[in-house]
PLY file of the C-alpha trace (Angstrom):
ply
format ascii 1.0
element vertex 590
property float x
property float y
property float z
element edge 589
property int vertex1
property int vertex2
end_header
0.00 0.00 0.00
2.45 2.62 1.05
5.43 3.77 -0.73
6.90 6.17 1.51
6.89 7.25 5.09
5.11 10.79 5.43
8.23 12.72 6.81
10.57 10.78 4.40
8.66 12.86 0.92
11.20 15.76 0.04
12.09 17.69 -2.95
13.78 14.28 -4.55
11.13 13.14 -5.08
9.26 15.99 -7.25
7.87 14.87 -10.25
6.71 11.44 -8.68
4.05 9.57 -7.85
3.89 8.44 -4.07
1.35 6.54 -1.87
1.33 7.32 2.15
-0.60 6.53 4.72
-1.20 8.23 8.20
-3.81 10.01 10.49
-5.20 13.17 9.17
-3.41 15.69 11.14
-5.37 18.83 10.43
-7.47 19.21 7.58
-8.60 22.62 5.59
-11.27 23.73 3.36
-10.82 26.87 1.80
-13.41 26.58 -0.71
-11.28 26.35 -4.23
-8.93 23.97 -2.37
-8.76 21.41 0.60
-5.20 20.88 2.43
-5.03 17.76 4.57
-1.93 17.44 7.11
-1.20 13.90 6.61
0.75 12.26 9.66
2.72 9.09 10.72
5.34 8.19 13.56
8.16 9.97 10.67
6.56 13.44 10.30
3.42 15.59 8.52
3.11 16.32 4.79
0.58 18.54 2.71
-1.89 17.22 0.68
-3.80 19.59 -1.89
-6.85 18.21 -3.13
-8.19 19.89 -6.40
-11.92 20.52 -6.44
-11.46 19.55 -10.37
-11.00 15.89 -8.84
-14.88 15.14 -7.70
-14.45 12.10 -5.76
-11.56 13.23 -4.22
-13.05 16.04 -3.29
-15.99 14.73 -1.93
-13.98 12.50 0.15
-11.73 15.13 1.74
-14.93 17.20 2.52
-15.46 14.10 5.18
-12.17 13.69 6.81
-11.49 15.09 10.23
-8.82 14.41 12.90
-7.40 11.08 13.10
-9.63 9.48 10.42
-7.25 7.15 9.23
-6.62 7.14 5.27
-4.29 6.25 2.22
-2.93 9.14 -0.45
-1.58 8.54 -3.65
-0.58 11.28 -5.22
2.28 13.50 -6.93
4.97 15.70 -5.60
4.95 18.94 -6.55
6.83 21.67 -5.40
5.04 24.50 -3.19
4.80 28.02 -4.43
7.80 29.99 -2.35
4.95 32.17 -0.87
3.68 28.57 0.99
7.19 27.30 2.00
7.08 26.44 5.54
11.06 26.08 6.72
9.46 24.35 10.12
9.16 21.17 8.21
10.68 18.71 6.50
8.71 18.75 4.35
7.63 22.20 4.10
9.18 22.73 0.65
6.70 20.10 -1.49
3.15 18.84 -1.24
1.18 15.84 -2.83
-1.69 16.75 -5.26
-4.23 14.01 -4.30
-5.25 11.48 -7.21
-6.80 9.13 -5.15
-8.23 9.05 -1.12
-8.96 6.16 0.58
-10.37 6.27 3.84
-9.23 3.20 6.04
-11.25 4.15 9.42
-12.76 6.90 10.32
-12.33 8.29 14.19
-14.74 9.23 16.85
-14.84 12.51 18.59
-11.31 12.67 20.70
-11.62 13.05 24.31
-8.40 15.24 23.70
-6.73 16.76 20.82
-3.58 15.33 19.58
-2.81 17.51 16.78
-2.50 20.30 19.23
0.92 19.28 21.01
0.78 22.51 22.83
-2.22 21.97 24.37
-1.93 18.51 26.31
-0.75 20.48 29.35
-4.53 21.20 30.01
-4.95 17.60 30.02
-5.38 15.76 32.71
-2.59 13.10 32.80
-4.77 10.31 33.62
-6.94 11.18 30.84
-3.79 10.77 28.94
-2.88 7.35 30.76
-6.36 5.76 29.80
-5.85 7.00 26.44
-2.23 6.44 25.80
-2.18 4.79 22.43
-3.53 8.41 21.53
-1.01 10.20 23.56
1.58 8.46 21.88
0.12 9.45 18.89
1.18 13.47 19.53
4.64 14.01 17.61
6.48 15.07 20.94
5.53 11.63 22.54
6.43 9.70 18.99
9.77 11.63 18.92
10.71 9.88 22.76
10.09 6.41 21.69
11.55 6.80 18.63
14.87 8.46 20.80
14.56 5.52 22.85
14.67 2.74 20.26
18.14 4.68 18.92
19.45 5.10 22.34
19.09 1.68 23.03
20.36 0.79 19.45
23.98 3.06 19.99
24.68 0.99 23.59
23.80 -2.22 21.93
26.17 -1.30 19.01
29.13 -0.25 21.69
28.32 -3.03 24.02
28.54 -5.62 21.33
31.82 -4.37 19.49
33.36 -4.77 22.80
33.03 -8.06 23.53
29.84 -8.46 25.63
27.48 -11.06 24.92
23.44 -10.17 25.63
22.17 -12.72 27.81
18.72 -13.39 28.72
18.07 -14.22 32.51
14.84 -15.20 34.44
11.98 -13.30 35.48
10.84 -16.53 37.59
12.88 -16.29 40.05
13.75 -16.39 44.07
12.99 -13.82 46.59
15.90 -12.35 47.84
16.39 -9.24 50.45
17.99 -5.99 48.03
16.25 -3.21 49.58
12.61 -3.03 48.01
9.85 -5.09 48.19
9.70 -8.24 45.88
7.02 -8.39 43.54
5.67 -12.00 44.07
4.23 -14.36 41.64
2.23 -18.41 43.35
3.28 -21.15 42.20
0.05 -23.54 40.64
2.77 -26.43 40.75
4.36 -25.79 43.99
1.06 -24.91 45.83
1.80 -22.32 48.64
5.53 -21.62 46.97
5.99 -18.18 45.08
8.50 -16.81 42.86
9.66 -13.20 42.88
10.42 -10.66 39.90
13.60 -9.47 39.95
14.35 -6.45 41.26
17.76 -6.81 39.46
19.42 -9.77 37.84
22.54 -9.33 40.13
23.10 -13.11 40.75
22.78 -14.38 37.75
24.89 -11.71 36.39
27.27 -12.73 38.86
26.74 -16.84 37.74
27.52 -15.85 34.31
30.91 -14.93 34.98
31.79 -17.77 37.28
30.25 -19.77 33.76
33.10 -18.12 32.05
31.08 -15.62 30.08
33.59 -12.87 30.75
31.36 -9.95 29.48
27.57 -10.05 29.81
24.88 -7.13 28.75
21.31 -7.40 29.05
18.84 -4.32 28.46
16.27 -6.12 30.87
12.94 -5.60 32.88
12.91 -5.10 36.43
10.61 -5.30 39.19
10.23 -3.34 42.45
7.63 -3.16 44.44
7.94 0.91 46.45
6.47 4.06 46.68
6.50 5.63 43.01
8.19 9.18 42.04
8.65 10.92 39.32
11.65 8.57 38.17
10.72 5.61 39.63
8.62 3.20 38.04
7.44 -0.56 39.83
8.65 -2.17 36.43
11.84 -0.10 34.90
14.24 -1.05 32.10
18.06 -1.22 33.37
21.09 -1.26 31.20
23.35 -4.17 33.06
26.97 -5.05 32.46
29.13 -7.15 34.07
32.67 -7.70 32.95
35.65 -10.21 34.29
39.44 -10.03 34.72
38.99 -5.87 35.33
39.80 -3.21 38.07
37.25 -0.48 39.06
38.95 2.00 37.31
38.95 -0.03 33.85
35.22 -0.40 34.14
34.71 3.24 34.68
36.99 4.49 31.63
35.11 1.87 29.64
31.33 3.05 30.68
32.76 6.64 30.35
33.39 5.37 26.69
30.30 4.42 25.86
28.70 7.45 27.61
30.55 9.51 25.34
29.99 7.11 22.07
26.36 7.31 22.84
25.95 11.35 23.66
27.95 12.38 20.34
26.12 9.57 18.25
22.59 10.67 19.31
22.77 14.46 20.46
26.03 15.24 18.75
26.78 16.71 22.26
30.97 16.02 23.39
31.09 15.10 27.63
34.21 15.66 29.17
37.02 13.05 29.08
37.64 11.86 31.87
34.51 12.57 33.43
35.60 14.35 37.34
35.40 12.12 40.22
34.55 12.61 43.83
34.59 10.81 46.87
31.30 10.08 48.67
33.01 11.92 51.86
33.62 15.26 49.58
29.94 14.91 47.64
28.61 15.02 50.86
30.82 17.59 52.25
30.41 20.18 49.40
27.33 19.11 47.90
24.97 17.59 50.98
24.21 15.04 47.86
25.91 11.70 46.93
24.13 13.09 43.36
25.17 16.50 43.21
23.64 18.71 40.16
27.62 20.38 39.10
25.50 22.89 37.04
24.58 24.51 40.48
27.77 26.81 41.96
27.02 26.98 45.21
28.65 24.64 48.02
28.52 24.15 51.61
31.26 25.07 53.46
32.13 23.79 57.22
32.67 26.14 59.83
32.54 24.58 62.88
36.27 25.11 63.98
35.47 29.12 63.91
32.11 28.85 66.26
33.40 26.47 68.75
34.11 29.23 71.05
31.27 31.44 70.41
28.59 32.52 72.72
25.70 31.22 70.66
24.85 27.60 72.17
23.98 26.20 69.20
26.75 26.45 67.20
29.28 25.85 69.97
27.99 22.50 71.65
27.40 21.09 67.77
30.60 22.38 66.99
32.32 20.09 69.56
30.45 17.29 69.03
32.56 14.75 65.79
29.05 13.29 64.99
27.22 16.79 64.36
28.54 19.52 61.73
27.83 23.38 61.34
27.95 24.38 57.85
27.26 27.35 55.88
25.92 28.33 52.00
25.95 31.41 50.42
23.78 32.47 47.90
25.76 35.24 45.87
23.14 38.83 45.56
20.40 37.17 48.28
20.70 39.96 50.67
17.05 41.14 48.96
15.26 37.97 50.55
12.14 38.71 52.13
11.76 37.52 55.37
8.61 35.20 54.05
11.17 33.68 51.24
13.44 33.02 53.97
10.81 31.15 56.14
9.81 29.26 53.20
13.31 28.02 53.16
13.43 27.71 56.90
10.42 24.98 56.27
12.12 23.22 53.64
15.19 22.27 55.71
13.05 21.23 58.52
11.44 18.71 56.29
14.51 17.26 55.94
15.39 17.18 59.68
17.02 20.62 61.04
15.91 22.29 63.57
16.16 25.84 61.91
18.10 28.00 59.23
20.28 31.00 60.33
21.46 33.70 58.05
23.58 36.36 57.98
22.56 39.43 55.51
25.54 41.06 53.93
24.89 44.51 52.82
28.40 46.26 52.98
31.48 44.41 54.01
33.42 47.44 54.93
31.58 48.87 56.87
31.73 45.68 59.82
29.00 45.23 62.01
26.79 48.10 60.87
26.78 46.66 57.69
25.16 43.36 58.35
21.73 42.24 59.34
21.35 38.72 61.43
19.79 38.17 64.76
23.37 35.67 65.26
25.07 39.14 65.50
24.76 39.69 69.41
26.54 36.33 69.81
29.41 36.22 67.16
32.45 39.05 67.04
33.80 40.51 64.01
36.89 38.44 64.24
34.45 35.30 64.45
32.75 36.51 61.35
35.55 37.76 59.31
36.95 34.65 59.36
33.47 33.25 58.17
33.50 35.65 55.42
36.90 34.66 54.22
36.00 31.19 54.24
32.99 30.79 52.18
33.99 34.11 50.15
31.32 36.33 50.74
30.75 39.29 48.83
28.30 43.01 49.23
24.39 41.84 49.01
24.99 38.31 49.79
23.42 36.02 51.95
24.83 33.24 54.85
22.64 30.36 55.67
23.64 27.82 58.16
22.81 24.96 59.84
23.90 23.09 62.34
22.81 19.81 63.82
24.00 16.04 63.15
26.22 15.66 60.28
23.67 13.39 57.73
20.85 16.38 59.01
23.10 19.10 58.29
23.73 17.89 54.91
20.37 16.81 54.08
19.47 20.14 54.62
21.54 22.22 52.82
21.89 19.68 50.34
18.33 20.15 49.13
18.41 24.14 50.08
20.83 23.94 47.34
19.40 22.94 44.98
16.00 25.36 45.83
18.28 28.03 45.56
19.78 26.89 42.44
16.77 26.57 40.44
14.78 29.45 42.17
17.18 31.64 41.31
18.43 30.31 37.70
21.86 29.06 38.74
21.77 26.16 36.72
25.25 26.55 34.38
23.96 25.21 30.89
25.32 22.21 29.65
25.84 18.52 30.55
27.85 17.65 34.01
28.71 13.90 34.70
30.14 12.57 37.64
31.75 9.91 39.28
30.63 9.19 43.22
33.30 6.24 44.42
34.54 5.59 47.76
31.31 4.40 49.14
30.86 3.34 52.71
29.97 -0.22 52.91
27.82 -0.85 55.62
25.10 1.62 56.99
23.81 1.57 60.85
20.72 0.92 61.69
18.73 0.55 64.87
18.89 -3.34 64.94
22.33 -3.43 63.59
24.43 -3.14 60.45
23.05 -3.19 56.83
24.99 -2.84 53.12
25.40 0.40 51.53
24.61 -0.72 47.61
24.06 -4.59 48.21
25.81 -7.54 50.05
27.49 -9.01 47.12
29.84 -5.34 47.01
33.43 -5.96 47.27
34.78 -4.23 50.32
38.29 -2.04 49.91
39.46 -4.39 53.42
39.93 -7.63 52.80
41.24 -9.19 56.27
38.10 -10.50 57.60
39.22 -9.95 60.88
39.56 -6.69 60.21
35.94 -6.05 58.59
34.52 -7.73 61.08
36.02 -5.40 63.82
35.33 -2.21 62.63
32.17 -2.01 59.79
32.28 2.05 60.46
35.31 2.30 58.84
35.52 0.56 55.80
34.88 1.23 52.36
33.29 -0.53 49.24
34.47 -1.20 45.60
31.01 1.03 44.86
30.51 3.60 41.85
27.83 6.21 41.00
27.28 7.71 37.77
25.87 11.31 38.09
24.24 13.21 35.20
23.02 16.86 36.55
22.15 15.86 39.67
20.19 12.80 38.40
21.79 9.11 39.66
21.96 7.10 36.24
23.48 4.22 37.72
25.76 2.54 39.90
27.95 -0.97 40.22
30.77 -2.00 42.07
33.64 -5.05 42.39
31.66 -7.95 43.33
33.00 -10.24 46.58
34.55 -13.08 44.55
35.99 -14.90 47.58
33.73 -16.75 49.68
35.42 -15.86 52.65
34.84 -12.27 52.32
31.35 -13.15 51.39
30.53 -15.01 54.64
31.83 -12.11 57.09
29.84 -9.63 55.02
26.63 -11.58 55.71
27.72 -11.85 59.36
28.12 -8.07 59.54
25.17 -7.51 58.28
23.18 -9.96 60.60
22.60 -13.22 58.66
23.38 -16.34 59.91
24.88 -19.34 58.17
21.25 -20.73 58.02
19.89 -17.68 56.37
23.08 -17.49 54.20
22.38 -20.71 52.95
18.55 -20.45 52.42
18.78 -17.46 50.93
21.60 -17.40 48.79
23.09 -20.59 48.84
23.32 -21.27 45.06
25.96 -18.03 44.97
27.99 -19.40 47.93
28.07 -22.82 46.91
29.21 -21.15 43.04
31.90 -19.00 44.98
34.09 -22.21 45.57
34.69 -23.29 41.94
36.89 -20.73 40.35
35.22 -17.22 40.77
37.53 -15.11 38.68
37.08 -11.18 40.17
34.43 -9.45 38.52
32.71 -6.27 38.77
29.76 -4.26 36.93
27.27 -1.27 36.73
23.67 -1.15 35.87
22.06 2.33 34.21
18.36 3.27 34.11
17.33 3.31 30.75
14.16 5.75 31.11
16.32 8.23 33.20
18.68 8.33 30.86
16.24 8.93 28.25
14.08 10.84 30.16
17.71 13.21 30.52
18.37 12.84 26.82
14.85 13.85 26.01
14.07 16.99 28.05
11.82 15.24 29.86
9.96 15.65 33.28
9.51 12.27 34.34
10.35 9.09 33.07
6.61 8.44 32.05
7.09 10.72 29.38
9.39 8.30 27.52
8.26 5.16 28.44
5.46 3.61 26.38
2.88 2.57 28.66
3.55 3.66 32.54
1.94 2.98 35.63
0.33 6.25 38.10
1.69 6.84 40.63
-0.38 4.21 42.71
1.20 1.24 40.61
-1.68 1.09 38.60
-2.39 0.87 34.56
-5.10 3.17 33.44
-5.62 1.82 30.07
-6.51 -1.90 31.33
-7.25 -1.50 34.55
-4.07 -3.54 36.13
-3.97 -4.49 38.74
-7.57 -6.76 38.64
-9.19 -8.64 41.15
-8.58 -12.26 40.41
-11.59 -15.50 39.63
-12.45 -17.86 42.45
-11.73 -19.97 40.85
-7.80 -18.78 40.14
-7.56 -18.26 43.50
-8.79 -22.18 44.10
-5.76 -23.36 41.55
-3.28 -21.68 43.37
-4.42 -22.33 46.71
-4.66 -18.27 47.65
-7.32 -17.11 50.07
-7.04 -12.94 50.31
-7.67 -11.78 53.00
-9.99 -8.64 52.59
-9.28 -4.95 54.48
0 1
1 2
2 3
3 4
4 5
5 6
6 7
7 8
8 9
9 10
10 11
11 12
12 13
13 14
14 15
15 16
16 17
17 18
18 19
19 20
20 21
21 22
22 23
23 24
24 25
25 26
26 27
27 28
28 29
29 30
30 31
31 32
32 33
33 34
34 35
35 36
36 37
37 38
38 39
39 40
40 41
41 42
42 43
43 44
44 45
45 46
46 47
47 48
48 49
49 50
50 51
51 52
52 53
53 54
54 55
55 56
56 57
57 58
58 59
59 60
60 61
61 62
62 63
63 64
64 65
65 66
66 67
67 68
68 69
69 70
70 71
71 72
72 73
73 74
74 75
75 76
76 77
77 78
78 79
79 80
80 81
81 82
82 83
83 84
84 85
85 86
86 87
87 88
88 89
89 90
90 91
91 92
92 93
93 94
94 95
95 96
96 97
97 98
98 99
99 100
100 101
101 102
102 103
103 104
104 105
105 106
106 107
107 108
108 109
109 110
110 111
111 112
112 113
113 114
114 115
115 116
116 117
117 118
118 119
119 120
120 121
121 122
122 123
123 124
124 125
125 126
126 127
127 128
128 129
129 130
130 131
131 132
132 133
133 134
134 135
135 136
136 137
137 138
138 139
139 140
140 141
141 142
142 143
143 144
144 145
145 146
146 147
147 148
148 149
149 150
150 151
151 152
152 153
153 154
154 155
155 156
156 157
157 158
158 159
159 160
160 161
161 162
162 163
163 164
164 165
165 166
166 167
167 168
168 169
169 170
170 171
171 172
172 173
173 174
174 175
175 176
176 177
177 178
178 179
179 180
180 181
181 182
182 183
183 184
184 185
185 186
186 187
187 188
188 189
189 190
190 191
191 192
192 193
193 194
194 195
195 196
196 197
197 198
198 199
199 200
200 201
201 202
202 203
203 204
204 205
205 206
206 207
207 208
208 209
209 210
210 211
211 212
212 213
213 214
214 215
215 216
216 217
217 218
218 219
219 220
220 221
221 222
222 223
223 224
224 225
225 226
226 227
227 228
228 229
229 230
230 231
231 232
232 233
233 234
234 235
235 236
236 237
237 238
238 239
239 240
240 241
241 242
242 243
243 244
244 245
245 246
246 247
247 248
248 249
249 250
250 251
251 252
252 253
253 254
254 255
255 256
256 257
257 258
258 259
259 260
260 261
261 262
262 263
263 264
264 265
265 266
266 267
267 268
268 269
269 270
270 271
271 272
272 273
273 274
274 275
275 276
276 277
277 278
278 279
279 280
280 281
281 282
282 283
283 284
284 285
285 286
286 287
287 288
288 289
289 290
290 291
291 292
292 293
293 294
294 295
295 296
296 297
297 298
298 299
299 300
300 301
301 302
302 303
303 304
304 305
305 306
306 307
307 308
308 309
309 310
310 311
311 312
312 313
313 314
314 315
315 316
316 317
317 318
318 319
319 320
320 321
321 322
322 323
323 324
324 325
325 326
326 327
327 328
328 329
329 330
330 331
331 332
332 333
333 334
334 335
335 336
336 337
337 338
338 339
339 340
340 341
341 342
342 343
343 344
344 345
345 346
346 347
347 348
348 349
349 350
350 351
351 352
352 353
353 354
354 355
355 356
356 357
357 358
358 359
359 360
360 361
361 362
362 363
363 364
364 365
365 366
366 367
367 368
368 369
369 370
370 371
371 372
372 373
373 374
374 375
375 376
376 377
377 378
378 379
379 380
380 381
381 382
382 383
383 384
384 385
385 386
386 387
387 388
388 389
389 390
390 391
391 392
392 393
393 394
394 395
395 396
396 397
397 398
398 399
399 400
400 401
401 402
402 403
403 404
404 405
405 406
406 407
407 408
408 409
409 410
410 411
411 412
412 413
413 414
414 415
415 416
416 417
417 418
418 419
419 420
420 421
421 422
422 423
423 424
424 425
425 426
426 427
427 428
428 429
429 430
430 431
431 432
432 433
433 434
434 435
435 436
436 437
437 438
438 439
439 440
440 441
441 442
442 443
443 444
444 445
445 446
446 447
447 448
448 449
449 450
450 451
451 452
452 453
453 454
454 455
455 456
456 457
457 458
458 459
459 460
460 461
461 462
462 463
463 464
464 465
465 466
466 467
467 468
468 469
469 470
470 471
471 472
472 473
473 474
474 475
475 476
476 477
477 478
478 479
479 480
480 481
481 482
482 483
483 484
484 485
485 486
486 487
487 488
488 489
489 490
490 491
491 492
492 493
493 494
494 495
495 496
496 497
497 498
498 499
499 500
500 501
501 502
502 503
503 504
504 505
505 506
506 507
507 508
508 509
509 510
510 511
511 512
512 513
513 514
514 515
515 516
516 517
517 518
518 519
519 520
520 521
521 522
522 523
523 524
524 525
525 526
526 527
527 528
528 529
529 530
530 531
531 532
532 533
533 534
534 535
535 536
536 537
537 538
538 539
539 540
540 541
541 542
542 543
543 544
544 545
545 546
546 547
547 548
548 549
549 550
550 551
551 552
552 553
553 554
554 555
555 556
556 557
557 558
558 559
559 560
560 561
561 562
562 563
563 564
564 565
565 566
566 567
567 568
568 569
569 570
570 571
571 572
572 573
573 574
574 575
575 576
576 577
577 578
578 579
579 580
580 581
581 582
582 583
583 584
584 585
585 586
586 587
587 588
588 589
């Protein structure tokens, strides 16, 4: 039926007959002449349809938006009064010979044609609808910058050596931080299987199978509280390579980062991309993702208030679990004081117990030249130093904060980035970043947990030594920040199972739970692990980056609310008695 793609008809082709097929984009009578914008996933053309032509004609008089039909036609070129430089194809149109109409549409329950417009829609009008969502050229366009995204890493991926392996989806509940998805076994009556929230041991099998370099663009499964980049199923891009060091697997991934930037943006990222420590993220930044496009950073200044009068600077100050730390926001000596309670309330959400400042209005002329109910407790000496420290300039302002170290930089973390973006900070471009240097255990109230996951390869390898002190020691672990937006991380697995048994000590399992929950790795670690290490990226943030986008429902095909449920087939449903009979499953109802 169709010859050509709508957006592929250009001036080569004047003189020539083509047949296309689409939606009927717009379509207008102007009395002598009818012009139908014709539309499919590749672009719009013009169509002119000749009143000379009767059936034609009479046709186009019918057609309305999204009626579904087939042109054939010729190319002509426009006159240079009608050129439309917007479009591809702005330069020719198609002088119908012959309409067919293929389906006709109902009335819309939104427009399409008018991309402009969809922001008045609600979006779960747009989620019941969304094979007509995807229908607006701004949604088409994501997909379509998917599928090549995904195209360029599979390209990079496979010209270096890594083999795409499928792994299960039926698989065995396992503790990695979220909540397992869970699926009954009819066989095994009473037994379930879990999704996977990652396939991290089987990645890990395939090297001990001698694989050496595994990829997998794969489906994952986690069952938490949904945000705008969080999905419960998500597409990850996993690697896992053999026989290298951390730093070999982060110059390669930087590779293909850059391969896959130039190749589908044309854009050129650093090389090497910077690197931080977790320690100095959260020192400067309050974030183990920091947004580098922001310049503003915390500064500690608790060695200059220990002495000071003001109580709660100098008993946090003393204290090696708390911190006192300050951020200046260059020109914000014009803050009202409502903005300034508005950003009192938004580090007390994350914890502090309240935001000083320090207006600077004229640095010469000392005391008289500030504003700051801290100034009855601090000298000028006390604040000079300050001053020199964070390098404050006239018509600044000094927040601070001080309180436990995590709360502290929390706090001014995410003040940080309010500032940055409420006061168009943001330096343009693209920033990645490496994280490394990872704690790898976390307290908790019952005792200690892992950091990334259990299977991370610590820095310390005497077990005695691990064991002893958790606090202190550091993990193989990697981030990879975009603009403030975690894309992925990995890490050196444990490939001695040694190392792997104290790990699950430390973090509170015992030999029985070892075994009953991971016992098919352990058993796998005796028989010639060779080292191995690898990194997993989030396809739909890193398209949802690549495309402008807000969220990552915007470039994923058919997304969940942000209840976990599908709008267009009403998933999840309630299941038959008798389903619920075959799998032996009583539910038990709120």
């Amino acid at each position: 039926m169709r010859t050509h793609y709508c957006g592929e008809v250009s001036e080569s082709l004047i003189d020539k007959e083509v047949t296309i097929c689409g939606w009927v984009h717009r379509c207008r009578n102007l009395g002598g002449l009818i012009f139908i914008d014709l539309r499919d996933r590749q672009g719009i053309v013009q169509i002119v349809v000749d009143p000379k032509r009767d059936e034609e004609f009479r046709i186009a008089e019918t057609l309305h938006s999204e009626d579904v039909i087939s042109i054939k036609g010729r190319v002509n070129p426009r006159p240079v009064s009608m050129v439309n430089p917007e479009m591809i194809t702005g330069k020719i149109e198609v002088v119908a010979q012959k309409i067919s109409i293929l389906n006709k549409s109902d009335v819309l329950p939104f427009p399409v044609a008018e991309d402009d417009k969809i922001g008045n829609v609600n979006d779960d009008m747009r989620l019941k609808y969304r094979y007509l969502d995807l229908r607006r050229s701004s949604m088409t366009k994501n997909l379509l910058l998917r599928h090549k995204i995904s195209q360029v890493l599979r390209h990079f991926l496979d010209n270096n050596g890594f083999v795409d392996v499928e792994t299960p989806f039926l698989t065995k509940t396992t503790p990695e931080g979220a909540r397992d998805y869970l699926v009954p076994s009819r066989v095994h009556s009473g037994a379930f299987y879990a999704l996977p929230q990652s396939p991290q041991i089987f990645k890990q099998l395939l090297m001990m199978s001698g694989l050496d370099r595994y990829y997998q663009i794969v489906r994952c499964f986690r069952d938490e509280d949904l945000r705008a980049d969080r999905q419960p199923e998500f597409t990850q891009i996993d690697i896992e390579t053999s026989f290298m060091d951390q730093n070999s697997i982060l110059n390669l991934i930087e590779e293909m980062l850059r391969e896959l930037f130039l190749k589908v943006l044309g854009v050129v990222l650093p090389n090497p991309f910077p690197r931080l420590t977790y320690d100095e993220a959260m020192s400067r930044f309050g974030s183990d993702k920091p947004d580098l496009r922001i310049p503003l950073e915390l500064v500690d200044v608790a060695d200059l208030v220990e002495e000071v009068e003001f109580k709660v600077f100098a008993s946090v100050a003393k204290d090696n679990k708390c911190r006192v730390a300050a951020l200046r926001l260059p020109n914000g000596s014009k803050l009202s004081n409502k903005e300034i309670d508005n950003y009192t309330k938004l580090v007390g959400v994350h914890g502090a117990k309240g935001l000083a400042h320090i207006k600077i209005l004229d640095l010469n002329a000392g005391m008289a030249g500030l504003q700051s109910s801290l100034l009855k407790f601090l000298d000028l000496k006390t604040l000079t130093a300050i001053f020199e420290r964070v390098g404050a300039k006239d018509d600044d302002i000094i927040f601070f904060v001080a309180d436990k170290a995590e709360v502290v930089s929390d706090a001014l973390g995410a003040l940080r980035l309010k500032l940055g973006h409420d006061y168009n900070l943001l330096e343009g471009g693209w920033r990645p970043l490496w994280v490394v240097d990872f704690p790898m255990f976390m307290k908790t109230e019952t005792g200690w947990t892992f950091m990334h996951h259990p299977f991370t390869s610590p820095v310390e390898t005497d077990r005695i030594k691990l064991k002893a002190h958790p606090e202190k020691i550091l993990a193989h672990a990697y981030d990879m920040v975009l603009n403030g937006i975690e894309l992925g991380g990995g890490s050196i697995r444990i490939h001695n199972p040694e190392i792997q048994n104290a790990v699950f000590e430390i973090i509170g399992f015992d030999f029985k739970t070892a075994q009953e929950q991971f016992g098919h790795l352990l058993t796998a670690l005796k028989y010639g692990c060779p080292p191995h290490g690898g990194i997993a990226f989030g396809l739909d943030r890193i398209v949802m980056l690549m495309a402008g986008a807000s969220s990552i429902r915007e470039v994923i095909a058919f997304p969940k609310t942000q209840t976990a449920t599908c709008l267009l087939t009403n998933a999840p449903s309630v299941a038959s008695e008798r389903q619920l009979k075959e799998l032996g499953i009583a539910v038990v109802k709120k």
